[in-house]
N, C-alpha and C positions, 0 to 999 in steps of 0.2 A: 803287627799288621803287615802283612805281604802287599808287594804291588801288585796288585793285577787288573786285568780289564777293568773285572766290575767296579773294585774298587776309585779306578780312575772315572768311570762314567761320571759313580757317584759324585766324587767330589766335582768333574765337569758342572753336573747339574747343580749342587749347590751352588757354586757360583755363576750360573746364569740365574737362578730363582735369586741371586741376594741382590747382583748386579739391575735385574729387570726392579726387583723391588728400589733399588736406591734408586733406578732412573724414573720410577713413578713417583717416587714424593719430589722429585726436584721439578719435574712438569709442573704436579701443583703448586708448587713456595714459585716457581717461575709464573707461571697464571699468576699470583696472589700479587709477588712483587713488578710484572709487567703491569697490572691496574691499579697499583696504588703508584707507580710512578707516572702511567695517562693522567691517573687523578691530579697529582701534583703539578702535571706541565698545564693541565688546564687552568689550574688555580693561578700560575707564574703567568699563563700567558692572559691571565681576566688583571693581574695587578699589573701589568707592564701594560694596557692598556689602559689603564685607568691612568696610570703616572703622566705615560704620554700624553693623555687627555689636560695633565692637569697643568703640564710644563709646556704647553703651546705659547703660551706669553712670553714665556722667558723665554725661549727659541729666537722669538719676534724681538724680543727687547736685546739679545745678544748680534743678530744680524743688523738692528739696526746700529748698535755703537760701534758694529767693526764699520759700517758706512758712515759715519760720521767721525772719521779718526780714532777711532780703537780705543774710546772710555774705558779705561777697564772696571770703572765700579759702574756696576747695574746700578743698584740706587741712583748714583749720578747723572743717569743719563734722562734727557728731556722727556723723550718717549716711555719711560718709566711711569713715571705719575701722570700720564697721559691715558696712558693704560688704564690704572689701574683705575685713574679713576673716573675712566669710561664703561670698563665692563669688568672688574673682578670683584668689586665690592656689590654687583646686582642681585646674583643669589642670597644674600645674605639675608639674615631672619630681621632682622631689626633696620630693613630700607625698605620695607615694607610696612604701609601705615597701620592696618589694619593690628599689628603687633603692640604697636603702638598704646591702643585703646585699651591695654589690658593692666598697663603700667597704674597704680595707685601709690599714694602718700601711704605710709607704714609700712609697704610691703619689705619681704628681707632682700638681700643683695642675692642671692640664692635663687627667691622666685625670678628676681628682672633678668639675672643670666639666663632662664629658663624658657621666658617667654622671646628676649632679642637676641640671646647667646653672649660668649664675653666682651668684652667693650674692646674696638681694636688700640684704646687708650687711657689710662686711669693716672689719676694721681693725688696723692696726701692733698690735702685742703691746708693751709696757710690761717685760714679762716677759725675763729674758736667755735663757733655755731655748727659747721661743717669737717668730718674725718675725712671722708675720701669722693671725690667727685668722678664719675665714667660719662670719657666724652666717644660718643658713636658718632664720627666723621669721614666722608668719602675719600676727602684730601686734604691736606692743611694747607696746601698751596694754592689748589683751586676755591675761591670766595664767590662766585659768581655760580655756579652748578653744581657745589657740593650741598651735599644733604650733612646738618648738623646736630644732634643731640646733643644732651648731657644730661644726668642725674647725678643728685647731691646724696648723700649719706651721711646720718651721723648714729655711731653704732649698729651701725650693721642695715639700718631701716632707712628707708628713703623718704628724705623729707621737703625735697624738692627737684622738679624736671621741667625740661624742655623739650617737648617735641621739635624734630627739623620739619622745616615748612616744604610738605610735599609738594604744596600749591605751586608753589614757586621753582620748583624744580621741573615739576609738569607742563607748566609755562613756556621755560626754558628749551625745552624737548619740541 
């Protein structure tokens, strides 16, 4: 094969026709991978919102121990269960009476998670008559405006409950 013009055009052009083709498919994979990475900041920035939403308390409960001498355990600190057990336990499925009413003698441990969701407290029963007891309480410190349950279990089926006395809580309020 001789050099010459023609020769060179051609290969000229092939290499704009291979060059123009590589720079068309990397537009598309770049479109493709430009909106799958939108999509992805959207979703980052919907769960960092959501987080932030959920750690507003502890924000509150860390600026309060550094003003109060610099507690460094959260738990420890007064405003802690003050907190929580003024408005974190609110939403919850089983501080609400109406949930309440659906709890029955035999049911399985299974359905009662289902209807109040799991017990913020359980524990082995000591008792022969009783396997494991779930206590649903706002606060164990607070006795005066906590809301209290507990259901008894023995094998797996519930064989005795306490509703917390909403009454009384509403009283309170």
């Amino acid at each position: 094969m001789r050099i010459n013009s023609i020769n060179v055009c051609f290969v000229a052009l092939a290499v704009t026709v291979s060059a123009l083709t590589l720079s068309a498919a990397d537009t598309g994979s770049d479109a493709d991978r430009i909106a799958r990475l939108e999509a992805r900041l959207i979703e980052l920035e919907s769960r960092l919102s959501d987080t932030e939403q959920e750690t507003k308390e502890v924000k509150v409960l860390a600026s309060s121990a550094a003003a109060t001498g610099g507690n460094a355990s959260i738990l420890g600190n007064q405003a802690t269960f003050d907190i929580l057990a003024g408005s974190a336990w609110r939403n919850l499925r089983w501080t609400q009476e109406e949930q309440w009413a659906g709890i029955r003698k035999g049911m399985t441990e299974e359905q009662v998670i289902e209807l109040l969701g799991a017990p913020p407290r359980s524990v082995k029963s000591l008792k022969p008559r009783v396997d494991k007891v779930a206590y649903y309480e706002t606060s164990m410190r607070d006795h005066s405006g906590a809301l209290r349950g507990n259901i008894s279990f023995k094998k797996g089926k519930v064989i005795a409950f306490q509703k917390p006395n909403f009454k009384a809580v509403k009283s309170a309020q």
